[in-house]
C-alpha positions in Angstrom: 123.9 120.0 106.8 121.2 122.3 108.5 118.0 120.2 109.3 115.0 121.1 111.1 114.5 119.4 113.7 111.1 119.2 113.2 111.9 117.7 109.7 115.0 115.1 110.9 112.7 113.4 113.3 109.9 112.1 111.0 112.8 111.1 108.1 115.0 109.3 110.7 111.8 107.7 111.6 110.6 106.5 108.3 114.3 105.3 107.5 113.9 103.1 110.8 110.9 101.5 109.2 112.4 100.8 106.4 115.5 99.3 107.4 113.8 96.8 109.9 111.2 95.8 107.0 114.5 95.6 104.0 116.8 92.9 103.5 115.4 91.1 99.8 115.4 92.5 96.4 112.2 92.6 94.9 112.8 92.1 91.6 111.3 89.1 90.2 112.8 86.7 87.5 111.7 84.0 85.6 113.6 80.3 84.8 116.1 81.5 82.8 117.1 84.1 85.3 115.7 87.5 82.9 114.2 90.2 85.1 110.6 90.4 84.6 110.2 92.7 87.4 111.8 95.6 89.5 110.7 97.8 92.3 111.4 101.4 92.2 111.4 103.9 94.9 110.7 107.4 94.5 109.5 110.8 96.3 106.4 111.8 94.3 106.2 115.8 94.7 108.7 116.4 91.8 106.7 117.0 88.9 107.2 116.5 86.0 109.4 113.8 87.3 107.4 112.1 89.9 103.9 113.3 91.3 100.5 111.7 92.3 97.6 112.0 90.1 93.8 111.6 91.4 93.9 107.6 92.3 96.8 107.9 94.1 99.4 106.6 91.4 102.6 107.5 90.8 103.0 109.2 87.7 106.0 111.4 85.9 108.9 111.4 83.5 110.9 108.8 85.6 108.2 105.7 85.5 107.4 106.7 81.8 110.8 106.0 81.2 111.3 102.7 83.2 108.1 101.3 81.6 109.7 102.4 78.2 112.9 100.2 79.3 111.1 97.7 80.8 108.7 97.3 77.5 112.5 96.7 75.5 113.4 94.6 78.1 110.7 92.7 79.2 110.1 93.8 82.6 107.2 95.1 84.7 107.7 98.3 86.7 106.4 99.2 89.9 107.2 102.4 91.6 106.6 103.4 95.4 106.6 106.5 96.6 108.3 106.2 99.9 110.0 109.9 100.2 113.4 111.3 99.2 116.0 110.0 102.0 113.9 107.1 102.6 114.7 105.8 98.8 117.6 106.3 99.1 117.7 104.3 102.4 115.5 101.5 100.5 118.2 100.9 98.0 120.8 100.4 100.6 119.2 97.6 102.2 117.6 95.8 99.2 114.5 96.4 99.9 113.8 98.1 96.5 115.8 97.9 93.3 116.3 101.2 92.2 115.8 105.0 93.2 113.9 106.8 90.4 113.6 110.3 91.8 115.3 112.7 89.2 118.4 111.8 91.0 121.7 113.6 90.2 124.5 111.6 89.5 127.5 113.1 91.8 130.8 111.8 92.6 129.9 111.4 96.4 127.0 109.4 96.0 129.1 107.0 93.5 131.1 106.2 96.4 127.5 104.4 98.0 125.6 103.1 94.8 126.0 102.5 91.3 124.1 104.7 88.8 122.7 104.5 85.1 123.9 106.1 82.6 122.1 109.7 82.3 118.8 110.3 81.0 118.1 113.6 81.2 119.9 117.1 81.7 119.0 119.5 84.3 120.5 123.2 85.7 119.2 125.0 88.9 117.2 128.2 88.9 116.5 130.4 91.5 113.1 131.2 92.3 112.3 134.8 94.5 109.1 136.8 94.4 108.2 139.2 91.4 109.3 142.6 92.7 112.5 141.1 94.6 115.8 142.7 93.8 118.3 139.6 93.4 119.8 139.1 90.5 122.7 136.8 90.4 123.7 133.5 92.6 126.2 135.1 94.7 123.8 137.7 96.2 122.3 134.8 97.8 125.2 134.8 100.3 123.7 136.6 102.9 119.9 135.4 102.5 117.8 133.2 103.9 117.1 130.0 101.1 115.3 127.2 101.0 116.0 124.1 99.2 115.0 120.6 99.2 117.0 118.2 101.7 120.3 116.5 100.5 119.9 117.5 96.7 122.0 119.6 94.5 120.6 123.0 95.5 121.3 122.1 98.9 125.0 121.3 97.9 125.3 124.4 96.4 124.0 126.6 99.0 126.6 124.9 101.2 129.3 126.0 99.7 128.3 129.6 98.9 127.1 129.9 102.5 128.9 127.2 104.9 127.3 124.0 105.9 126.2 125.6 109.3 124.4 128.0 108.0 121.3 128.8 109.9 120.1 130.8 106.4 119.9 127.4 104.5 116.4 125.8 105.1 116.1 122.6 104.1 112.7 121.1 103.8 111.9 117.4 102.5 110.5 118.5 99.1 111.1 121.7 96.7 107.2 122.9 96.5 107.6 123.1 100.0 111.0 125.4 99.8 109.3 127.3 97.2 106.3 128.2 99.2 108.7 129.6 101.9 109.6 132.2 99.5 105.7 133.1 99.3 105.3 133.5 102.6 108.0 135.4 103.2 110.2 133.2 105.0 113.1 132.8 102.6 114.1 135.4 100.4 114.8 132.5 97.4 114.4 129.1 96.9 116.6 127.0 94.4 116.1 123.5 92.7 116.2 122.0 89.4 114.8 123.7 85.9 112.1 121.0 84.9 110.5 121.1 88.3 110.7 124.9 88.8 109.4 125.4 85.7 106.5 123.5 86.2 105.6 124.6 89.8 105.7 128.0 88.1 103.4 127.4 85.4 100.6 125.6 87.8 100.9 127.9 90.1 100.4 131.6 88.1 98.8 133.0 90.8 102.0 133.0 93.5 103.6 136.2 92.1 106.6 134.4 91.7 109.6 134.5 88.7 112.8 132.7 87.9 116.3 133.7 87.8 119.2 132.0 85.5 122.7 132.2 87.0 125.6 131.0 84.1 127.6 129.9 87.3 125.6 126.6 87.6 126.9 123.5 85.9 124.8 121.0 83.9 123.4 118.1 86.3 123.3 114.7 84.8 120.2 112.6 86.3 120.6 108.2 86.5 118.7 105.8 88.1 120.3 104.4 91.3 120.7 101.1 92.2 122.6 99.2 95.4 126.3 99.5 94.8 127.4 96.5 93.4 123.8 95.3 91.7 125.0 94.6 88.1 122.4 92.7 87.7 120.0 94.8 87.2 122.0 97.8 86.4 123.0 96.5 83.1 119.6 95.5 82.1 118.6 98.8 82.5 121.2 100.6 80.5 120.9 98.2 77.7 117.1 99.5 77.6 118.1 102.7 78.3 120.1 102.8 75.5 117.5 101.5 72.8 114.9 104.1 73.6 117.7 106.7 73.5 118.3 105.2 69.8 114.4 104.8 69.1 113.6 108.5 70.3 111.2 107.0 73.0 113.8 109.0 75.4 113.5 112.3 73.9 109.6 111.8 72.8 109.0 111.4 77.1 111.1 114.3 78.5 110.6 116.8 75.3 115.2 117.3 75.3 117.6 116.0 73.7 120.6 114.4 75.8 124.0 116.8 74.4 
């Protein structure tokens, strides 16, 4: 995995902090031992999924559809926006319940947590400037890309390009890798459709476009909790489930789950 050095310092940091301040789940119950609330970590520069509006709240797809489950269930939701390794670091030592981050369910990190069952459906684009000449995935085997750390566009650029690779540049969130490409410093940038597509349309004026590539798979995206937490993980799928069968699910993200 190539990180900056610039970028491993202040993450290794924050993980530090969060360790020595973990150790209790915060989610609350009441007499009977129901949930009435859980505490979910996220990393708030993924719109649609997660972002910050004006007062400084977490807002997105993933805590609409928490407080959708939670409203079937009976919970309360609270999110925190503590930064993409740092949640996933928060979940580890109990400090939160759940990572709610447009996380993509992968047969490595199964081996460390438990996740829901999917919600939503995602693919990765590519995203170069307007009069750049790639084309295809593979041509990016000899450029300089940036991606976001430790996701699924950083997986893949691994293994079209080696995990030394001193053309991967992995930076702690994609609007971040996607500005490289406007200023020249990487030649593409890849991440997930949703949020591409959205940096895209609020940002017009970057003289940027999109390429599709049939060799990406389908991502699957779950909520992840601390392997082992069935508590909580069942309450959530049961809810998941009803506003999958209300439409609630599909009325938040505009897709239908195939």
């Amino acid at each position: 995995m190539n990180k900056k050095k610039w970028l491993a310092v202040p993450v290794f940091a924050a993980a530090l902090l969060l360790g020595a301040c973990g150790g209790e789940e915060e989610s609350k119950t009441d007499e009977n031992g129901n949930i009435t609330k859980i505490v979910a970590g996220t990393e708030a520069t993924y719109a649609p999924f997660e972002y910050m509006d004006d007062n400084g709240e977490v807002q997105g797809y993933d805590k609409e559809i928490l407080e959708a489950i939670g409203e079937e269930m009976g919970f309360e939701v609270e999110m925190k926006n503590l930064g993409w390794e740092p949640t996933f670091n928060a979940v580890t030592t109990g400090e939160i319940d759940l990572g709610a981050s447009a996380i993509t369910i992968t047969d490595e990190r199964k081996e460390n947590y438990d996740f829901t069952d999917p919600y939503y459906q995602a693919k990765l684009l590519m995203v170069v400037k307007e009069d750049s000449t790639i084309a295809s995935f593979d041509e990016l085997k000899d450029k300089k890309v940036s991606v976001q750390i430790s996701t699924t566009g950083h997986i893949a650029m691994q293994e079209l390009q080696g995990k030394g690779s001193s053309d991967i540049l992995a930076y702690e969130n994609l609007p971040i890798a996607i500005q490289e490409v406007v200023n020249g410093t990487t030649d593409a940038a890849l991440g997930d459709n949703a949020v591409v597509l959205e940096y895209i349309k609020n940002n017009p004026d970057k003289k940027l476009k999109v390429i599709e590539d049939d060799s990406f798979a389908v991502d699957e995206f779950g909520f992840m909790v601390k392997k082992g937490n069935t508590e909580v993980l069942d309450v959530l799928n049961e809810g998941l489930q009803k506003i999958k069968d209300n439409g609630k699910l599909a009325e938040i993200t505009g897709t239908e789950l195939e």
